[in-house]
N, C-alpha and C positions, 0 to 999 in steps of 0.2 A: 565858283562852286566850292573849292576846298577852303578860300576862306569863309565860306560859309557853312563849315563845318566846323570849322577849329577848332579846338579844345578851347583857347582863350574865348571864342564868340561865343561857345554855348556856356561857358562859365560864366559870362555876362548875361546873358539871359538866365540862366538859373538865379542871379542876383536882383534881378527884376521883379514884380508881382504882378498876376496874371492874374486880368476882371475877366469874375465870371461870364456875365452876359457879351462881351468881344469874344473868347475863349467858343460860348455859345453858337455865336454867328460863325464861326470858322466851319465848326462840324456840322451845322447846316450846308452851307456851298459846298464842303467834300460832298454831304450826300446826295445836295442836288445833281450836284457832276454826274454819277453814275445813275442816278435816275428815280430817287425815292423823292414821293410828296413832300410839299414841304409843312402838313401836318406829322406825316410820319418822320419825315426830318429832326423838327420840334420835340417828338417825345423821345427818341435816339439822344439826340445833344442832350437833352435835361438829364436821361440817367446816365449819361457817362459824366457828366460833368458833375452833378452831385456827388458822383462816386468819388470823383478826385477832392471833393469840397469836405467830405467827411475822411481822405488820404490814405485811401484803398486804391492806391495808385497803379498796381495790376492787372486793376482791374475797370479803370473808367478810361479817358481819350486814348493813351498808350494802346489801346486797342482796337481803336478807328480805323487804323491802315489797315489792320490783318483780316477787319470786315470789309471792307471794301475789296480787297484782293480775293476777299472769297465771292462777290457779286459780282465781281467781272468775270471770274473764273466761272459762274451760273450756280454756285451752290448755294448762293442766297440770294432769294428772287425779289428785289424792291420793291418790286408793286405788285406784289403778292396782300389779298385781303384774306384774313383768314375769315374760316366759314363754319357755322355750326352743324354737327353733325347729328346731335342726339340730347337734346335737354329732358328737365324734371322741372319741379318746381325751385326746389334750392340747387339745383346742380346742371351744370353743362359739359359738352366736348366737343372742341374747336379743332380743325384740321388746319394748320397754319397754312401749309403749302409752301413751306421752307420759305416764311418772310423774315423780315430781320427780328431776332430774336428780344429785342427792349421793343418792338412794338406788339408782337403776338403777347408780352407778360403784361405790360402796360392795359392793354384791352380784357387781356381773361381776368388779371385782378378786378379790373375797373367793374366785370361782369359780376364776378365773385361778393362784390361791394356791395353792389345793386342787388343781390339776393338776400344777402342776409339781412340788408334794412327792412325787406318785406317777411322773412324765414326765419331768421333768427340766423341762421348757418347757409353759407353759400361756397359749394366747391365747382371749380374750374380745373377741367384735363384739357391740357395741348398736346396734341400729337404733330408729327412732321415739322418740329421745332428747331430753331436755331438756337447757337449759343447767348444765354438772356444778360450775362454780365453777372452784376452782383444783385444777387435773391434779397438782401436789407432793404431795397429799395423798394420791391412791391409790397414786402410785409410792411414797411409803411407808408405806403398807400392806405393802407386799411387803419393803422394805428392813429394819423393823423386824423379821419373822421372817428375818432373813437371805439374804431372795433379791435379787436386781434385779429393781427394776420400770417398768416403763416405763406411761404414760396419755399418750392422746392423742384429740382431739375435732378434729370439722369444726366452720364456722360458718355461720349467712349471711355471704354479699359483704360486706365492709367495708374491701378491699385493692386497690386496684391492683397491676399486676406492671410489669416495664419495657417500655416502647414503649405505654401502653396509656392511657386516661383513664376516669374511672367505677370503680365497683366490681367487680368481678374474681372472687375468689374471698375463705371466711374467712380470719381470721387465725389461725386453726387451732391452737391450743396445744399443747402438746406438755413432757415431764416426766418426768425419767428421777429414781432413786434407787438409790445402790449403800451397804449397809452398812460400816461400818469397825470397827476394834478399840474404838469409845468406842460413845455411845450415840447420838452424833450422826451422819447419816447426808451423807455426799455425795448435792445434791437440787439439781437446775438444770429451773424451772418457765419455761418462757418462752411468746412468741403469735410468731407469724412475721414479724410485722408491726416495725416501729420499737420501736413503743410498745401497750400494748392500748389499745383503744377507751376504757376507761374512763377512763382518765387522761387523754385528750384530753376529754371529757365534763365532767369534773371542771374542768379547766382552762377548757373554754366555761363553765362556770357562773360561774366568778370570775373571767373577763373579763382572763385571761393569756395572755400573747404563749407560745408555743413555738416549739419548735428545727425549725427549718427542714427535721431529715428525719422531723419524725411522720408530717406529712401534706399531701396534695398538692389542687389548685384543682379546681375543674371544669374545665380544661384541661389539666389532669394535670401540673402546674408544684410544685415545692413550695413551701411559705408558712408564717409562724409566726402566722397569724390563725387561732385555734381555734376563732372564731365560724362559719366556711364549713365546718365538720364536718357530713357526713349534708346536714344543709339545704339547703345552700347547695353540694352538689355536689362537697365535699372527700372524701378518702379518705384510710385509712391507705396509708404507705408500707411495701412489706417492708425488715425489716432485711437489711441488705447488699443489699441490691439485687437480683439475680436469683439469693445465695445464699439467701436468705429464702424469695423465691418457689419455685424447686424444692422446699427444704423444705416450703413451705405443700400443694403438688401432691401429694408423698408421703404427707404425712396424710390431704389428702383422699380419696386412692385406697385407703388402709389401714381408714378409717374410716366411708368413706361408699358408694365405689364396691363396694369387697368385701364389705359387711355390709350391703349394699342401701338403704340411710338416704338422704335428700335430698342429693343433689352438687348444689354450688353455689348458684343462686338457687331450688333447690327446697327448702333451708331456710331456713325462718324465723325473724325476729327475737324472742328471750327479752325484750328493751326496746323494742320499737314495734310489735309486732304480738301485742297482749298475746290477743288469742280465738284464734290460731292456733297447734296442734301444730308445733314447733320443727321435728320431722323429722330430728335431728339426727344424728349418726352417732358412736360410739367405739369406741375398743380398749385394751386391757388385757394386758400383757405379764408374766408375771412367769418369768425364771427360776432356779432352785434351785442353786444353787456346790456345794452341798456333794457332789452327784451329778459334776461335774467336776472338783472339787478340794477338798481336807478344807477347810472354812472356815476354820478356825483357821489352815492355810496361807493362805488366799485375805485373810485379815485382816490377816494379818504381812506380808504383801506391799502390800496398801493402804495401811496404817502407813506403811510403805517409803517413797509414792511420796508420801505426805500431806508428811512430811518432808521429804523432796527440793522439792518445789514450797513451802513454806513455808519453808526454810532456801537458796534460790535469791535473785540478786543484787538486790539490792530500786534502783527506780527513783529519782531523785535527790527529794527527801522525801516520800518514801515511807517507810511502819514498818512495815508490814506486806501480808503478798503470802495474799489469803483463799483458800478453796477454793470451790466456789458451794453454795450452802446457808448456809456460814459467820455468813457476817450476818444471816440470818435464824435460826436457830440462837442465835446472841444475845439477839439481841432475845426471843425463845421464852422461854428463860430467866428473861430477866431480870423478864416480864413476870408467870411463873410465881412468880418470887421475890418482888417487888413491886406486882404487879397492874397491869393496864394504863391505860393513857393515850387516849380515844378520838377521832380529828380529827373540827373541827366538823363535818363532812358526814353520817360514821357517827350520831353524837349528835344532828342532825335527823332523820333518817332512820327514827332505832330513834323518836324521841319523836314522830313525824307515824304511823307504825305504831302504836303504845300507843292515840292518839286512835282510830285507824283501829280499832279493832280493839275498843275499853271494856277496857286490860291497867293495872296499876296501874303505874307507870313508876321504883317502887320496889324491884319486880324486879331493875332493873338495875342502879342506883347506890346 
């Protein structure tokens, strides 16, 4: 076992490239182990691993353990179906029943999808939600078939706002995607906050200073000591300041207040309150261009602007002016092309899970 931890063995395996679809099979058998379908299996693996494939590495496998440590613990039910509670014509609300969080998004976009091809506009609320991972993912669900999509989630408290000390409200994510003439989508995934929690987390584990506007003291000061995170009374900061915050309020009124889900500290923590139902709350936006303008227009025009903002006066060395998505779109590729690279953290993680679990760790590398 400790050679199978070793700094030199995991440093060999961070040297190695990791195929998506083995990487795939691995987070299927963890979740069979604890007892989810192996359809809903299939759509779990797909977005955490996409998520590592586009190297939003916080936020895709690295995370497998700590859901599964909350299914066992009963706070996320795997064989949980969610269920409709109240539709319209373009609009629905799904009670999850605290199932795992990449399958309740997966399904209400999917639903969100399916309305706006008939409506023009199709919105999905989930209530009794789990942690969904990274929101880019469903907004392109819908950008892929050519719609815009927009995802967005509440959180627990992990934010101050201005004037305030303590935790506040989440950092609430949020995730728009608009198709273009290529195959790569304009996709801008963000939390309201500075920074998401988990990067400051990551950072407290390996004992790094940060930038002085992640996160603020237990007197509501900011500080680049990442050690006083959660513990010790720190809090994230919203980005911009009280532009961040109004954004973070909007979401939570879109996703929690209107869909009936836990506002505020009536959600609970996905990482530290692993036996309790999240509570959490989302919504799912998609809608359909080609009902308001022939896409093929709506494409030649994006083209347009993609241009104009990439052929605009670049700053003094500077080579290149991206779009958001852009770099991750890259990396996606290249990773597709080459296979990926996984930082030590992900690579403890998936290898303390395999023990966890009796999975052969050959799966994945």
């Amino acid at each position: 076992m400790s050679n199978f931890f070793s700094l030199n063995n995991i440093i060999k395996l961070m040297d190695r490239k990791i195929n998506k679809d083995n990487l795939k099979v691995f987070c299927i058998s963890a979740m069979e182990k604890v007892g989810m379908s192996i359809e809903d299996a299939e759509i779990t693996a797909d977005v955490l691993v996409t998520t590592d494939l586009f190297g939003i590495y916080t936020h895709g496998t690295n995370n497998l353990r700590n859901y599964i440590k909350k299914i066992k613990a009963g706070g996320i039910d795997p064989k949980a179906i969610p269920q409709i509670i109240a539709e319209g014509e373009n609009w629905t609300l799904l009670d999850s029943g605290s199932a795992m969080g990449m399958v309740e998004s997966y399904k209400a976009m999917a639903m969100a999808i399916a309305k706006a091809k008939v409506s023009t506009f199709g919105f999905v609320g989930v209530k009794n939600g789990s942690h969904f991972g990274a929101a880019g993912y469903y907004a392109n669900m819908a950008a892929s078939q050519d719609l815009i999509g927009i995802a967005m989630s509440n959180a627990d408290p992990s934010m101050t706002v201005p004037g305030s000390r303590g935790a506040i409200i989440g950092n609430n994510p949020f995730a728009y995607a608009v198709p273009t003439g290529k195959d790569e989508t304009i996709f801008l995934d963000i939390a309201m906050s500075s920074v998401s929690g988990l990067k400051v987390i990551q950072s407290k584990k390996n004992g790094k200073k940060i930038p002085n506007n992640w996160i603020v003291d237990r007197d509501g000061l900011p500080t680049t000591d990442a050690s006083v995170f959660i513990d010790k009374g720190g809090w994230l900061q919203p980005m911009a300041e009280h532009k961040g915050y109004g954004l973070a309020l909007l979401v939570e009124v879109i996703t929690a207040v209107l869909t009936g889900a836990g506002v505020t500290k009536e959600a609970k923590s996905w990482l530290n309150e692993l036996s309790s139902n999240c509570q959490t709350g989302h919504a799912f936006i998609a809608i359909n261009i080609d009902t308001i303008m022939p896409i093929n227009l709506f494409k030649e025009r994006i083209d347009n602007l993609i241009n104009e903002i990439h052929n605009s006066p670049k700053a003094k060395n500077s080579d290149r002016i991206y779009l958001p998505g852009e770099i991750e779109w890259k990396k996606y590729e290249h990773a597709i092309k080459n296979g990926m690279r996984l930082p030590i953290y992900v690579i403890e993680s998936l290898q303390e899970l395999a023990v966890d679990l009796g999975l052969k760790i050959n799966y994945i590398f």
